[in-house]
C-alpha positions, 0 to 999 in steps of 0.5 A, spaced: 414 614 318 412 621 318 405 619 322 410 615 327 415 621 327 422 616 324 426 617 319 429 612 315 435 612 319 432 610 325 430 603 320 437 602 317 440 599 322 448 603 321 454 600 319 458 600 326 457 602 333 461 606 338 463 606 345 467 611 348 474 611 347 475 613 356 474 605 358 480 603 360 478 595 358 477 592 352 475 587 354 468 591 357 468 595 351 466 590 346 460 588 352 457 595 351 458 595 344 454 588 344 449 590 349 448 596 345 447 593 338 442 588 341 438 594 345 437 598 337 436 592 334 430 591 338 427 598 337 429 597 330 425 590 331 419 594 334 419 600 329 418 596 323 413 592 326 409 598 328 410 600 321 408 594 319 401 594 322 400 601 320 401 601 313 396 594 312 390 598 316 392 605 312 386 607 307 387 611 300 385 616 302 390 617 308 396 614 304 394 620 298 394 626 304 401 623 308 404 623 301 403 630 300 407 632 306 415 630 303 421 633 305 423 636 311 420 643 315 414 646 315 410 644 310 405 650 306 398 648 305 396 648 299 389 650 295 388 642 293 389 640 302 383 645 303 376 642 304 372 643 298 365 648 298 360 643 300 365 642 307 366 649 308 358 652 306 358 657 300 362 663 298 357 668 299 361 671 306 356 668 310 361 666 316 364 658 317 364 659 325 358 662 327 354 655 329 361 654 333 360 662 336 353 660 337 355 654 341 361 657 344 356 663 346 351 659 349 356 654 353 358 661 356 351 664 357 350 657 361 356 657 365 355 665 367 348 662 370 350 657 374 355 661 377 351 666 378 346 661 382 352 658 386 353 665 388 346 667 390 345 661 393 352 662 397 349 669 399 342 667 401 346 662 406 350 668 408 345 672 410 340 667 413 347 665 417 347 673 419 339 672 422 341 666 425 346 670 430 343 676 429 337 671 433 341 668 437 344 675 440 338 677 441 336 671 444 343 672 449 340 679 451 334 677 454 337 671 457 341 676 459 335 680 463 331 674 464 337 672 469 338 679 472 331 678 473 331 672 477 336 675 481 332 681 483 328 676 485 331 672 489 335 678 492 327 681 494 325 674 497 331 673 501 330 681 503 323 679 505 325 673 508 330 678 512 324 682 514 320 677 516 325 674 521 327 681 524 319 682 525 319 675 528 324 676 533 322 684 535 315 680 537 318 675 541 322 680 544 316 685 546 313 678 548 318 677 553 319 684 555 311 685 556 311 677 560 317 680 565 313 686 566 307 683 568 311 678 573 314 684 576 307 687 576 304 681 580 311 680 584 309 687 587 301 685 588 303 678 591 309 683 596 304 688 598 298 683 600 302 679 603 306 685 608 299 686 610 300 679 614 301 677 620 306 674 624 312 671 623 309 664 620 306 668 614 313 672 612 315 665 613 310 662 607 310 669 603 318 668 603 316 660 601 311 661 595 316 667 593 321 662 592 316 656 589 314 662 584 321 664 582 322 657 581 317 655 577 318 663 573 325 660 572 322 654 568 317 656 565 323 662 561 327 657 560 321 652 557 319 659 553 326 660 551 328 654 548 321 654 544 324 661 541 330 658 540 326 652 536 321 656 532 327 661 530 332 655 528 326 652 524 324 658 521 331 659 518 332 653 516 325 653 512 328 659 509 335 657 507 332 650 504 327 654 500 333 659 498 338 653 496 332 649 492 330 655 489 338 657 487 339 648 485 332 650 480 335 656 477 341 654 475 340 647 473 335 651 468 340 656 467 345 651 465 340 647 461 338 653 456 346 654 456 348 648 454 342 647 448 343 654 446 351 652 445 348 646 441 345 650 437 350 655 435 355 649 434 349 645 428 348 651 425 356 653 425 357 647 422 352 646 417 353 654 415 361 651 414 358 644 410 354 648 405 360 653 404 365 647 403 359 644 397 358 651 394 366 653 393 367 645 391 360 647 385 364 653 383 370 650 382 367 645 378 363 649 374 368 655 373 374 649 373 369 644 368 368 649 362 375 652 362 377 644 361 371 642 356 373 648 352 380 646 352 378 638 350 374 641 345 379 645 342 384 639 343 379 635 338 378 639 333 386 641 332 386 633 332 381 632 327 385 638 323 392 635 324 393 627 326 399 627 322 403 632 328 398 628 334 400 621 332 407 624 331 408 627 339 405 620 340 410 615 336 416 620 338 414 619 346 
């Protein structure tokens, strides 16, 4: 009874049951008394039985401790209760609990090495992750120069091209202006050979060639003009497809290298948070592990100690 925590009057069934005198109803009185009579029955029932079927299985041994503890309250230890020499070792001072220290000390000492490892290990991980950006800023920086170099570039080609065009136009001006003076010039040759003529006819003719000339002067600016034209269309629009293609290249390459550079980033912020999730949860367990470990084997050894108090708690519960 002491193992399965009962006293006798929880096996002696009792003389009467009571209800309370508040129910009105007597009729419903005696029903609740009869259930309640019923319901100690058969805990009566299932407290003998386990009684039963631990008194068949207890040893001498157990039988001869149990019947130490008598009575009621705390029960003193008494010298026959404790082991003898050979269990506790000799009598020479030499101290009972330094192999369980030695263990204690040595789970301890690897417990502090694994934690250190895991502590290490998440340092190392951190200062890798610093290079890594550390890496990656300087990467920023000179994609950050190369970009502005490429706009100088750009900025010269499109200044070169500018040059080249004015240039082109300055010589087709000259051109022109050269080509007029050389007009006038044979114009006046042509008036003063042709005033040196007679007659009325040769005026006539020289005024009929002049205007055959100015005709053919005419067309020939024209023809010359819309070939400038042309040339100069065709040079611009040369100029303005290279431009765009270039411009096209440079920011497909641009937003490529963006793109994978943000990738990249984003893999190694992910990785970084994995592996400081894993070494948070390592150190928990190991942190969380040892404490628990040592509090089983303490609970082990007050069971070894005391199973007349653990099997009591159960047998009450």
């Amino acid at each position: 009874m002491k193992l399965l925590g009962l006293e006798p009057e929880d096996i002696i069934p009792p003389s009467s049951l009571t209800v309370s005198t508040q129910i009105p109803d007597e009729e419903r009185a005696n029903k609740l008394r009869q259930k309640k009579q019923e319901a100690l029955t058969r805990l009566r029932e299932d407290r003998v039985k386990r009684l039963q079927g631990y008194l068949s299985t207890m040893s001498d041994a157990e039988a001869t401790r149990y019947g130490r503890f008598v009575g009621d309250g705390v029960c003193h230890v008494r010298p026959e209760d404790l082991p003898d020499d050979q269990v506790l070792g000799d009598s020479s001072g030499e101290d009972i609990f330094a192999s369980s220290k030695r263990l204690y000390a040595k789970i301890k000492a690897e417990q502090q090495r694994k934690a250190k490892s895991v502590a290490m290990g998440f340092l190392q991980q951190k200062q890798r992750s610093e290079d890594a950006d550390a890496k990656l800023r300087e990467l920023e920086i000179r994609m950050g120069g190369f970009k502005k170099e490429q706009k100088d570039r750009i900025k010269a080609i499109k200044k070169e091209a500018e040059a080249r065009r004015d240039k082109c136009q300055a010589n087709l001006a000259k051109s022109a202006q050269e080509r007029e003076e050389y007009e006038a010039r044979k114009m006046e040759e042509w008036a003063a050979a042709s005033g040196r003529r007679e007659g009325r006819e040769e005026g006539s003719s020289a005024e009929h060639h002049a205007r055959k000339i100015a005709a053919a002067e005419q067309t020939r600016r024209a023809a010359f003009m819309r070939a400038a034209d042309m040339e100069r269309r065709a040079i611009q629009r040369t100029l303005g497809e290279k431009t765009d293609a270039v411009e096209q290249r440079l920011a497909e390459r641009l937003t490529t290298q963006q793109e994978e550079l943000e990738r990249r980033s984003k893999e190694r912020h992910e990785k970084f948070q994995q592996r400081r999730l894993y070494l948070l949860n390592r150190t928990e367990d190991f942190v969380g592990g040892g404490e628990a470990r040592r509090s089983q084997r303490l609970r082990g050894k007050a069971g070894q100690r005391q199973p007349g108090e653990q099997r009591d708690g159960e047998g009450k519960g």
